[in-house]
C-alpha positions in Angstrom: 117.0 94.4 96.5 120.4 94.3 94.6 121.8 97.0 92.4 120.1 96.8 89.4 116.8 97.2 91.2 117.6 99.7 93.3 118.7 101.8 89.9 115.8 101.1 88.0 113.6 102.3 90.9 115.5 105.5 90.8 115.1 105.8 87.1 111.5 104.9 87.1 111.0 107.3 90.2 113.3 109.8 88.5 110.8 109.4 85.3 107.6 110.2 87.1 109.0 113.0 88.8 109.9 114.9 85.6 106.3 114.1 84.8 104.9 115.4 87.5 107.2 118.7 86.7 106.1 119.0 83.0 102.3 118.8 84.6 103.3 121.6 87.1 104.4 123.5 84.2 100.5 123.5 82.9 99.5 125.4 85.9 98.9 128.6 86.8 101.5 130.2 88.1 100.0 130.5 91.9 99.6 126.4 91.4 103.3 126.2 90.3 104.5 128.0 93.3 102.3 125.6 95.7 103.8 122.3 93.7 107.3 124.4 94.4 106.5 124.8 97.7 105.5 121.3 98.1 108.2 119.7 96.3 110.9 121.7 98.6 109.2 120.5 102.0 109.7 116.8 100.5 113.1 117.7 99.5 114.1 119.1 102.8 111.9 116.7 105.2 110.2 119.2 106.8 106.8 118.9 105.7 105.1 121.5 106.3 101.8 120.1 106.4 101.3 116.5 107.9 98.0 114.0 106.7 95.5 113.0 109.9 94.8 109.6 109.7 91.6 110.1 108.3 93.3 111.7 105.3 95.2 109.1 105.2 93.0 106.0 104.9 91.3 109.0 102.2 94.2 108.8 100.4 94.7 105.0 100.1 91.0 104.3 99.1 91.9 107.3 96.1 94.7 105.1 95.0 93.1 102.1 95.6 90.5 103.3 93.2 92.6 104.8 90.7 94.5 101.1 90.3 91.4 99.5 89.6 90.8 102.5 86.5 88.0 103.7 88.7 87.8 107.5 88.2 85.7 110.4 88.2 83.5 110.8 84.9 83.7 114.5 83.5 80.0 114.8 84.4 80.8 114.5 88.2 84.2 116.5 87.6 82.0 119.3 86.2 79.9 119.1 88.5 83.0 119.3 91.5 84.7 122.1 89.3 81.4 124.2 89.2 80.7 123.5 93.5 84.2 125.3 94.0 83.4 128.2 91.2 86.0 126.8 88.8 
């Protein structure tokens, strides 16, 4: 990877991350401080919570499923949402 690849990576990476913050910023403020939480673990590489590898392989058939646009229809979500009394 040469230069300008490595700085557009950062920029794109950089990009989603102050997305991710402006989402945050939706939250409640008890979500907020668990997406602060979170983000300082990855910041200091001491996560404080590590994925079995069940969770895992969960997470890369979620984002296998999400790249080929197949998501959750708001019937199921309101269905999930009501499950957890939300």
């Amino acid at each position: 990877m040469h230069a300008g690849q490595k700085r557009d990576k950062l920029l794109a990476m950089t990009k989603l991350l102050e997305e991710g913050i402006e989402a945050a910023r939706a939250l409640s403020p008890e979500r907020q401080d668990m997406a602060g939480e979170l983000l300082l673990s990855l910041a200091q590489r001491q996560p404080g919570y590590q994925l079995t590898a069940e969770q895992l392989e969960d997470v890369k058939v979620a984002i296998a499923e999400a790249d080929r646009a197949e998501f959750a229809s708001d019937q199921d979500m309101a269905g999930t949402w009501k499950k957890f009394g939300l």
